[in-house]
Steps between C-alpha positions, in 0.01 A plus 500: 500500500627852445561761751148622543174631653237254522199620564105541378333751277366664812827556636533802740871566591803344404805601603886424420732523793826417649538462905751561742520320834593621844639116543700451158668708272372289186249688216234278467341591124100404558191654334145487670252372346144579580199285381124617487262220648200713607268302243515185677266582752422184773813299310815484734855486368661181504826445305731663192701385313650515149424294199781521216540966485101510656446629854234275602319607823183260656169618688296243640083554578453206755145547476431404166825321433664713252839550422613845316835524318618819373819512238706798521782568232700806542217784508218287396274307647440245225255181578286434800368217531235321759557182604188277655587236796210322512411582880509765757798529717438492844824471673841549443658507154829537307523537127791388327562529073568217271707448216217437263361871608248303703472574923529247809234577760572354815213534750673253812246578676138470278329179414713521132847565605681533152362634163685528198309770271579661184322628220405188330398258808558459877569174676388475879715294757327466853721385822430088486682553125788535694675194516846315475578250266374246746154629569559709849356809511700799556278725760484878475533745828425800553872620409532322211611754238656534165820526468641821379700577217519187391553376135193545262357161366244388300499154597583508857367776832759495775399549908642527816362139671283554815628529820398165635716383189800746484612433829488149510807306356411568129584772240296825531394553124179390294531438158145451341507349130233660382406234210578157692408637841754385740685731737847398525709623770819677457796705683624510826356377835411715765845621645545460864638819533113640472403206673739546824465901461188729510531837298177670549399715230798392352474119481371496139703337215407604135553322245617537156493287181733438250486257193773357655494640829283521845649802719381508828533848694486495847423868601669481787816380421799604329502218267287318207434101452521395146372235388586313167238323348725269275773388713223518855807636658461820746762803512486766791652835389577795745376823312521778786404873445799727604242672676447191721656535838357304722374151453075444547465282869240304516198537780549301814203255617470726776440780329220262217287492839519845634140622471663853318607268220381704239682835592810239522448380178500879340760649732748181387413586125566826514808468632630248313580524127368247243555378157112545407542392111732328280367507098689359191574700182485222236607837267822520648554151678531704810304542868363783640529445926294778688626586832264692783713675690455540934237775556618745779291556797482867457592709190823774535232782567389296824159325363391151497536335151216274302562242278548802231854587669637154358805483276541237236762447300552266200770234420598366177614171489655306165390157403719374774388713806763681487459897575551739152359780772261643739301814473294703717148557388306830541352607831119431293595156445474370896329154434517303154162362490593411126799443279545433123793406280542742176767474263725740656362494877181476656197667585349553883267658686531839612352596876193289566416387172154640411416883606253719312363231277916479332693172540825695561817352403850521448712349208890465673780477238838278634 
């Protein structure tokens, strides 16, 4: 894709800047990108993501069970399309593209738990489909979830395993075959590191998807768990910020049955810094590693901070996990709710996403 602002025909304000940071004496070259969505009325935003040089951003309307994709190239907003599921959404749901252009609905948590919909048909997978080779079922929980970032598929949807599953003595990934059915199960057990250890907040381990590849990021720690689907052998690489001082502790048992718990949980995240998101650039065989920085108690002028006082900044990684660099990101930019792979970067958001009917981003160049 070419340097660029992506953004609709009702576009308000766009606006091509470079930042400084107080932190880091790098230029970061990034240009915001704002994105009209005021016609979508009762829909709610659920994913972007790009398709070939197409900005592709997806509003669902649980309701009636609609999905709507708009294509944005350069200025222009060039195809919508409407996309219908078959059912109202009641619960939970993550959207995720396929390679044929078509969607994966996954609804964990409705009667149907996977849909596969596109223009031409949709095929409906409810939770008994779930099975291994050998006929057990594969149970759904309430934190069942899709994996993020992982590799787009036609033939196969890719989940993190329920809880009841994933911490048992078994890998923690789903692989559904969407035209024979079977889930196989794939990557690395659950480490006993997490299992031993309590994080908080911070005890979540994303997951990211290769053709060759499952990455496992555990937010808390400085390190990532690759996994090789070929060879089924597992590879821990250290990829610390240099902004990490300190490493995360983990919560005593003492302190899991304190009735203040909650305030514990926040105070400990807050304090600690985390490696929230890890994304691949198949564009430039490279890794993007987002790093959320300790959040002072109180700002220099003497008030308390929010969560909008946060720092990130961004590591690039080559092919090998090894670090190219690390940038600061702008002040805006103090939770990456969202990050895409472009031919020369990525995109995020920018502040909390969605204000004044815009999805407001930021395209980062490194």
């Amino acid at each position: 894709m070419n340097r660029f602002l992506l953004y609709s025909a009702c576009l308000v304000f766009v606006s091509c800047t470079q930042h400084k940071n107080e932190e880091s004496e790098d230029d970061l070259e990034t240009e915001s990108i704002n994105i009209s969505v005021e016609n979508y009325n009762d829909a709610i935003f659920k994913t972007v993501y790009i398709a070939k040089d197409t900005l592709v951003t997806v509003f669902l309307n649980k309701e009636h069970g609609q999905v709507f994709r708009s294509y944005l190239m350069d200025t222009v907003c060039v195809k919508k399309d409407t996309l219908e599921i078959g059912f109202p959404v009641e619960n939970q749901s993550y959207i995720q593209p396929r390679s044929d252009g078509g969607l994966f609905v996954f609804t964990p948590d409705d009667s149907i738990t996977l849909t596969v919909v596109s223009s031409v048909e949709n095929k409906h997978f409810r939770p008994e489909d779930f099975r291994l080779s050998d006929g057990t079922r594969v149970n759904f929980e309430l934190d069942t979830k899709i994996v993020s970032d992982c590799k787009r598929s036609a033939e196969s949807f890719e989940y993190r395993l329920a809880t009841g599953v994933s911490n048992s003595n078994v890998p923690m990934t789903g692989v559904f075959n969407v035209e024979s059915g079977v889930v196989g199960i794939t990557g690395i057990n659950y480490p006993e590191r997490y299992r031993t250890n309590y994080y908080g907040f911070l005890h979540d381990i994303q997951e990211v998807h290769t053709s060759d590849l499952v990455i496992y990021n555990p937010i808390a720690l400085p390190e990532v768990w690759i996994y090789n689907r070929q060879t089924k052998a597992t590879e821990v690489k250290t990829v610390r910020s240099k902004y990490q001082i300190n490493d995360v502790e983990s919560l005593s048992t003492v302190d899991k049955s304190k009735s203040e718990i909650k305030t514990i949980l926040e105070s400990h995240q807050a304090a600690n810094g985390n490696y929230s998101r890890l994304v691949y650039n198949e564009n430039l065989n490279c890794y993007y590693r987002f790093y959320q920085h300790p959040q002072a108690l109180k700002t220099n002028d003497g008030y308390f901070t929010t969560y909008q006082n946060r720092r990130v900044s961004c590591m690039q990684l080559d092919e090998d996990f090894e670090l190219i660099n690390e940038v600061m990101l702008p002040v805006d930019c103090f939770f990456v709710y969202l990050a895409i792979p472009t031919t020369d970067g990525f995109i995020i958001n920018r502040g909390s996403l969605m204000e004044d009917q815009e999805l407001r981003l930021l395209a980062v160049y490194m």
